[in-house]
matplotlib code that plots the C-alpha trace (Angstrom):
import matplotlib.pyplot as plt

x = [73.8, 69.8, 68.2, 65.7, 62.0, 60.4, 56.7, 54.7, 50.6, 49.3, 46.4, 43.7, 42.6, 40.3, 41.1, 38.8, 41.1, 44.1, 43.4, 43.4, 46.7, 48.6, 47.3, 48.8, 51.8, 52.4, 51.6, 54.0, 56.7, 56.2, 56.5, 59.5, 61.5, 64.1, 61.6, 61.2, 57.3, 56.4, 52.9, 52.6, 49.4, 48.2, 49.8, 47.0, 47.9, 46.1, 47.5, 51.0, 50.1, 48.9, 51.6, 54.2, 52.9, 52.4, 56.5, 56.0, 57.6, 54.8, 55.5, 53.3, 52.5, 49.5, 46.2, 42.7, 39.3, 37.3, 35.8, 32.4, 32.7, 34.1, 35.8, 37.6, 38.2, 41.9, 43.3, 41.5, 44.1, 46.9, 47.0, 46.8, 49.1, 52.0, 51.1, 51.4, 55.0, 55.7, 54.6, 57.0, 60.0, 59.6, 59.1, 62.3, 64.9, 63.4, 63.6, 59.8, 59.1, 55.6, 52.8, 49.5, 46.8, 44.3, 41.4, 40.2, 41.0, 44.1, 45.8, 45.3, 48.4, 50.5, 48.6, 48.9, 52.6, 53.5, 51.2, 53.8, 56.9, 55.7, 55.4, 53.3, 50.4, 47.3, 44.0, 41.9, 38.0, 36.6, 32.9, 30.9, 30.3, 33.7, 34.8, 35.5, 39.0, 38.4, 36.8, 38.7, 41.8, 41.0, 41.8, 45.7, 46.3, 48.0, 45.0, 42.2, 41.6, 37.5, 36.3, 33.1, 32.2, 29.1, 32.2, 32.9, 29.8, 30.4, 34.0, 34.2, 35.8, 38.6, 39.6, 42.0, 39.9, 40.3, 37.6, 40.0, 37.7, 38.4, 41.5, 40.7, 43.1, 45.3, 43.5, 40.8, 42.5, 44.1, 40.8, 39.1, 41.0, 41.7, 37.6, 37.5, 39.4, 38.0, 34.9, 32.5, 31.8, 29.0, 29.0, 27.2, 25.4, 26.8, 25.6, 28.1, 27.4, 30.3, 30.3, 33.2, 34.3, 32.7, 29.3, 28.4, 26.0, 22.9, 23.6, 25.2, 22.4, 19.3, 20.8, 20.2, 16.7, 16.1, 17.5, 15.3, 12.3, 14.1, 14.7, 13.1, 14.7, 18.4, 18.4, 21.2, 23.0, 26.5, 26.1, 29.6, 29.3, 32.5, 31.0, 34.2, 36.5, 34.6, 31.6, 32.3, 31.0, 27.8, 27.0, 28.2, 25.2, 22.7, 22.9, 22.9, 19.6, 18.0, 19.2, 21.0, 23.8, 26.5, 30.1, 30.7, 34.4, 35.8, 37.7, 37.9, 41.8, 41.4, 38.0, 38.6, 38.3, 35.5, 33.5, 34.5, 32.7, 29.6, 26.2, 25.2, 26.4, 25.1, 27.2, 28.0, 28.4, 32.0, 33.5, 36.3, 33.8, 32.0, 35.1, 35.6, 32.2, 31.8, 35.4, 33.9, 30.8, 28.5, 24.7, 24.5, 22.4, 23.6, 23.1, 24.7, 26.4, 24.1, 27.0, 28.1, 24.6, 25.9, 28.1, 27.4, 23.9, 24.7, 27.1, 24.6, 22.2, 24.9, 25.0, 20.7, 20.6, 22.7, 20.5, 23.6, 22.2, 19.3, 19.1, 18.3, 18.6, 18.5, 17.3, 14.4, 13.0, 9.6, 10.1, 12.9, 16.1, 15.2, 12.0, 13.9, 16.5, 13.4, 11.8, 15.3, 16.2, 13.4, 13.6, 16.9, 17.6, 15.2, 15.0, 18.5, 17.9, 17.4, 20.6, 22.8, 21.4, 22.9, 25.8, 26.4, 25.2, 27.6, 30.0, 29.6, 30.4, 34.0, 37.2, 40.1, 42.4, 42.0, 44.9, 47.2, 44.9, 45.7, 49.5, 50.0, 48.7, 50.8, 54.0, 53.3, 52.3, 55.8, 58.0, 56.5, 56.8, 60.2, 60.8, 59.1, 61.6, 64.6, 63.8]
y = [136.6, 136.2, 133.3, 134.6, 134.3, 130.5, 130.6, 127.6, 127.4, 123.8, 122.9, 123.1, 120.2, 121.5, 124.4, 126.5, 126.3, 126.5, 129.1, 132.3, 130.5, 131.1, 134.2, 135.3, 133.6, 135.7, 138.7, 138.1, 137.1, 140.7, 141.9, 140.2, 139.0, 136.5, 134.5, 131.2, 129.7, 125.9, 124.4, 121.4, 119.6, 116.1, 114.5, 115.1, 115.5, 118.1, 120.1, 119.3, 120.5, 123.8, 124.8, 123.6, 125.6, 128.5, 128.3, 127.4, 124.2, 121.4, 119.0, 115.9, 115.4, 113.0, 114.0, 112.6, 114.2, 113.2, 109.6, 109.0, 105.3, 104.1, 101.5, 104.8, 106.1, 104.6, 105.9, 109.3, 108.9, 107.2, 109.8, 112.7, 111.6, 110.9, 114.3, 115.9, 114.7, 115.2, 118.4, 119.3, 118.1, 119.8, 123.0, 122.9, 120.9, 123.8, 126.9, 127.8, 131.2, 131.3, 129.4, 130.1, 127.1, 127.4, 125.5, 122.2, 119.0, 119.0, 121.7, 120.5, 118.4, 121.6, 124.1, 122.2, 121.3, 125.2, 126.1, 123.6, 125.1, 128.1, 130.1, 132.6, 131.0, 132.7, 131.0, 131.5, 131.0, 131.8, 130.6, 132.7, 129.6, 128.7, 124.7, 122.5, 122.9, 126.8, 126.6, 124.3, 125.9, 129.6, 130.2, 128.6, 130.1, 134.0, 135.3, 134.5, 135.9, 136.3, 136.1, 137.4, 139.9, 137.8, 135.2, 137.3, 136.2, 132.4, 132.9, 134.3, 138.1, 136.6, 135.0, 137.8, 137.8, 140.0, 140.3, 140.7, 139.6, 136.3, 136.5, 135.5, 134.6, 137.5, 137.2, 138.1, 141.4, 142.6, 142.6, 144.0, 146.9, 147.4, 146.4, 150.2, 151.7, 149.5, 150.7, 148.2, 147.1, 145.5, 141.7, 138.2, 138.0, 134.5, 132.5, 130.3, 127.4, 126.3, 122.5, 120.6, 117.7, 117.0, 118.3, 119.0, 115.8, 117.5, 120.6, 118.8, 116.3, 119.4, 122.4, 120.8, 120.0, 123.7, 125.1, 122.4, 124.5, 128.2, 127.4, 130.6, 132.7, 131.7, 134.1, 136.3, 133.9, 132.1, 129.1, 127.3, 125.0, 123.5, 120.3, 119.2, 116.0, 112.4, 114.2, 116.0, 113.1, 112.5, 116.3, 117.0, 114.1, 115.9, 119.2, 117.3, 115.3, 118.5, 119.9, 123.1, 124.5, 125.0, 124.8, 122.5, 121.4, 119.4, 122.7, 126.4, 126.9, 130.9, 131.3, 134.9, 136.6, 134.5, 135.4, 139.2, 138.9, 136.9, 138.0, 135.1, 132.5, 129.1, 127.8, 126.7, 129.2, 128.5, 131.4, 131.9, 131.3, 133.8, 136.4, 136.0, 136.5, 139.7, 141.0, 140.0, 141.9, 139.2, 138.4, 134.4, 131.6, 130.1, 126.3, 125.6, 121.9, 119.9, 117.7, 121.0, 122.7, 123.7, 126.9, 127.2, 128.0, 130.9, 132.2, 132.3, 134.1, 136.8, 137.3, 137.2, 139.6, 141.8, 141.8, 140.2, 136.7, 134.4, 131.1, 127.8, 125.0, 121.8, 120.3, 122.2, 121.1, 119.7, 119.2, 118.1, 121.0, 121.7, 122.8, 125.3, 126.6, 126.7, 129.7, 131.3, 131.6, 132.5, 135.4, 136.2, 135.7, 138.2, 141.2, 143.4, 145.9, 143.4, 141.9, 145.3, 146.3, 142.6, 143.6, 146.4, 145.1, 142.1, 144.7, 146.1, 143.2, 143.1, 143.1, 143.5, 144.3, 141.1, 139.1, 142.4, 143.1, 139.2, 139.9, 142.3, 140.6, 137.9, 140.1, 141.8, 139.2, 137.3, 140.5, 141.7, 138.0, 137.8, 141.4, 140.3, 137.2, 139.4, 141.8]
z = [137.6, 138.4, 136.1, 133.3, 134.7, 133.9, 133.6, 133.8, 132.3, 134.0, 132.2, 129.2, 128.2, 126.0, 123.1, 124.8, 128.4, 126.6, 124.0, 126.9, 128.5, 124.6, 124.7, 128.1, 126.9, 123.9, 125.7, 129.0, 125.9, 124.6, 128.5, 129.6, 126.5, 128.3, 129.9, 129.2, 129.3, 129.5, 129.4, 131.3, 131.6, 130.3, 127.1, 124.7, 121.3, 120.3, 123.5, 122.2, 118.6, 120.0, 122.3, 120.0, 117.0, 119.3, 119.6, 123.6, 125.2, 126.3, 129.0, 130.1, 133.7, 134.9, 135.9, 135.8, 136.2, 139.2, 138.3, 137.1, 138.7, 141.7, 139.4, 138.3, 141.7, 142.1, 138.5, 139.7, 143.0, 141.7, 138.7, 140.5, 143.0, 140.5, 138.7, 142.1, 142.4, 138.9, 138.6, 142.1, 140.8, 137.3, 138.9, 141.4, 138.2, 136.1, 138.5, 137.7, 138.8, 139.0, 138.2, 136.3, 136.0, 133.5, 135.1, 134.8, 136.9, 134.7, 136.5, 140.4, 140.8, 139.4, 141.1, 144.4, 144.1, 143.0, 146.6, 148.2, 147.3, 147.8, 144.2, 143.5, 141.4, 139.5, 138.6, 135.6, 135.5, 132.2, 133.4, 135.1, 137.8, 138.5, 138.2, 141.6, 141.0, 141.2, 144.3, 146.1, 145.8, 145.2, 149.2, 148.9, 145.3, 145.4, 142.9, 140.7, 137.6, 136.6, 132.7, 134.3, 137.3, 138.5, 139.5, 142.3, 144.1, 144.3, 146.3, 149.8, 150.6, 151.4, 148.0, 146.1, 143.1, 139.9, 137.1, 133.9, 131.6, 129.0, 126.9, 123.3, 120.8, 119.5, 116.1, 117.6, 119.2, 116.5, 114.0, 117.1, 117.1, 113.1, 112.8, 114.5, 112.0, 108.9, 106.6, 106.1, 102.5, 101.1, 101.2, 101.3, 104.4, 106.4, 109.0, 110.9, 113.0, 115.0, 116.0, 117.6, 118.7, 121.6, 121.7, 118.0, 117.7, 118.5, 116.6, 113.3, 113.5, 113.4, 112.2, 108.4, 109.2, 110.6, 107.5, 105.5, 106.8, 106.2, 102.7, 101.7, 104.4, 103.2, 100.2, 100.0, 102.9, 102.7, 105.5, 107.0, 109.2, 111.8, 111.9, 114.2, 113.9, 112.7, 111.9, 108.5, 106.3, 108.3, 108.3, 104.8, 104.2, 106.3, 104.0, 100.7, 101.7, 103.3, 99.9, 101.5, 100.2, 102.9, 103.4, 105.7, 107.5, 110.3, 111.5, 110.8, 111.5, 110.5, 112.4, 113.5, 109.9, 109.6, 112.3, 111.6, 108.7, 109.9, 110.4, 113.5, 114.7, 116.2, 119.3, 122.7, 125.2, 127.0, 128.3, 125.8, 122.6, 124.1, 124.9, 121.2, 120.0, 121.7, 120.0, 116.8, 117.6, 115.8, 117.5, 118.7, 119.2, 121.9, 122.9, 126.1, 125.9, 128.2, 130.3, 130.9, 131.5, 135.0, 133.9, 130.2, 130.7, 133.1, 130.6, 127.7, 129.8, 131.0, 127.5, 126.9, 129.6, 127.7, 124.6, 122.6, 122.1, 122.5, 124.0, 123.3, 126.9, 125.3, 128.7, 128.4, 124.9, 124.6, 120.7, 118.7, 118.6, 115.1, 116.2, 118.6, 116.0, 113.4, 116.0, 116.9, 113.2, 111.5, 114.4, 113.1, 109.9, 108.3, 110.9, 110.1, 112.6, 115.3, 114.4, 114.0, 117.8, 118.8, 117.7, 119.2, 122.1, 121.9, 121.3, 124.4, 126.0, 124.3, 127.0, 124.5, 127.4, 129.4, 128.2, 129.1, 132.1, 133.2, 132.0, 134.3, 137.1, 136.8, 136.0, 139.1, 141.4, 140.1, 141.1, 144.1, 145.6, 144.5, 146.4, 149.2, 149.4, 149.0, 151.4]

ax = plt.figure().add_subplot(projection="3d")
ax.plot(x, y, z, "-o")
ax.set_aspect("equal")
plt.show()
């Protein structure tokens, strides 16, 4: 009797990396029932928390980014190496069927050991520049799978390369599709700025002192900020001395209903934020994280271009941020029509089929090979 398919996600290391991998789970859980689906990656907690409260299985196997030292250089080895080896012997004692790695440096030593043994493996790039890891093993994986059709670009012809679009959380599908269906009812206009852990200093630290200046733009205006983990009580103080009333929290756990019923939004510009942005339809102000200027920049302007969001670089600032988000705002917040026409043109943008599109990729990619083998 066959064994049930055993899918393994390799990766995340950020929400944003392992957010479209859940996604893809749940969907390939509704496409083949028996299968069993293991995320293996490095033992972060929060990874663990996630997977586990998704109802997947989480497994830790070593990695390490590439080293900003050469003082670093030997963990960088030493951990990858042991991941490597890990990663190979999980995936023979476990009888993994395929493999899908969901970017990052954290998914090289599984991505490399399922190339050894010969699985069929699919890549994810959510960026519209894909990461090192992309691009070095693109050529030895059996397909990528593009958030973004200007990806296509940076690989050679010769990379099997599909543009699926980001997969956002199913939340964010399922008011997608009922926001089609739904009348729209009058209601407190909100503007949401979306922090997090790494990389909400800057925008915590000036978004009070922007909204300072906007005092008498903010009628009629509910403000919530995700100030993100160890910065609540330093941004909750920020509001109370600019003397702005906002809701501020460490982390929006429901943010999908929230963003559905927002009005803008103040962010980074990661490919999965953005996949979820355009679902929810809502106009940005985007503020590409600056250690990650490299790809999020070119995201945010994919989404400039495309009329559904403005831009602030960071980089690029002559004048404090505040300054920046005083002249973006003050834009914004007053000019309705200019908003609706960003959301619809954010709207546009919106690829609620890309965790099935990605689904059946992988589904078929996992059969054929297994065909091929039999035959």
């Amino acid at each position: 009797m066959p064994r049930s398919p055993h899918i393994v996600f390799a990766g995340g290391s950020s929400p944003g990396r392992l957010y479209p991998g859940l996604a893809i789970a749940a969907h390939l859980m509704q496409r083949i029932p028996d299968a069993t689906i293991t995320f293996i990656g490095g033992d972060r907690p929060q990874d663990r928390h996630l997977v586990r409260a998704a109802g997947f299985k989480f497994a830790g196997v070593p990695s390490r980014a590439e080293p900003e030292s050469l003082l670093k250089a030997v963990r960088f080895v030493t951990d990858n190496v042991a991941g490597y080896w890990a990663a190979r012997w999980f995936l023979k004692e476990r009888h993994a069927t395929t493999l899908i790695g969901l970017g990052s440096a954290s998914c090289a030593p599984a991505v490399r050991a399922a190339v050894s043994r010969g699985l069929p493996t699919v890549m994810l790039e959510r960026d519209v520049v894909p990461g090192r890891v992309t691009r070095w093993l693109a050529r030895s994986v059996t397909t990528v799978c593009a958030g973004f059709s200007e990806t296509r670009g940076y690989f050679p012809s010769a990379v099997s390369l599909t543009v699926t679009g980001n997969p956002a959380r199913p939340a964010f599908e399922h008011l997608y599709r009922a926001s089609r269906l739904a009348e729209s009812s009058p209601r407190e206009k909100r503007l949401v700025i979306i922090g997090g852990t790494a990389g909400a200093g800057s925008i915590n630290e000036h978004m009070p002192l922007a909204l300072a200046r906007l005092r008498d733009r903010l009628a009629g205006w509910q403000i919530v900020h995700q100030a993100g983990e160890g910065q609540l009580q330093q941004t909750v103080a920020r509001y109370q001395v600019a003397g702005i009333d906002a809701l501020v929290v460490a982390f929006i756990d429901e943010i999908a209903p929230v963003l559905f019923a927002s009005d803008l939004v103040v962010c980074r510009s990661g490919g999965t934020t953005l996949a979820e942005l355009a679902l929810a339809s809502v106009p940005a102000i985007l503020v590409p994280y600056p250690p990650a200027m490299d790809y999020q920049l070119v995201n945010a302007e994919v989404f400039s271009a495309a009329g559904a969001a403005t831009v602030i670089d960071e980089t690029d600032l002559d004048s404090p941020l505040a300054d920046a988000f005083v002249e973006h705002l003050d834009a914004l917040l007053t000019d309705e029509t200019r908003r609706h026409q960003m959301a619809a043109n954010m709207r546009r943008l919106a690829r609620p089929g890309a965790a099935a599109n990605i689904t059946n990729i992988i589904y078929e990619t996992m059969f054929n090979t297994a065909a091929r083998f039999a035959a």
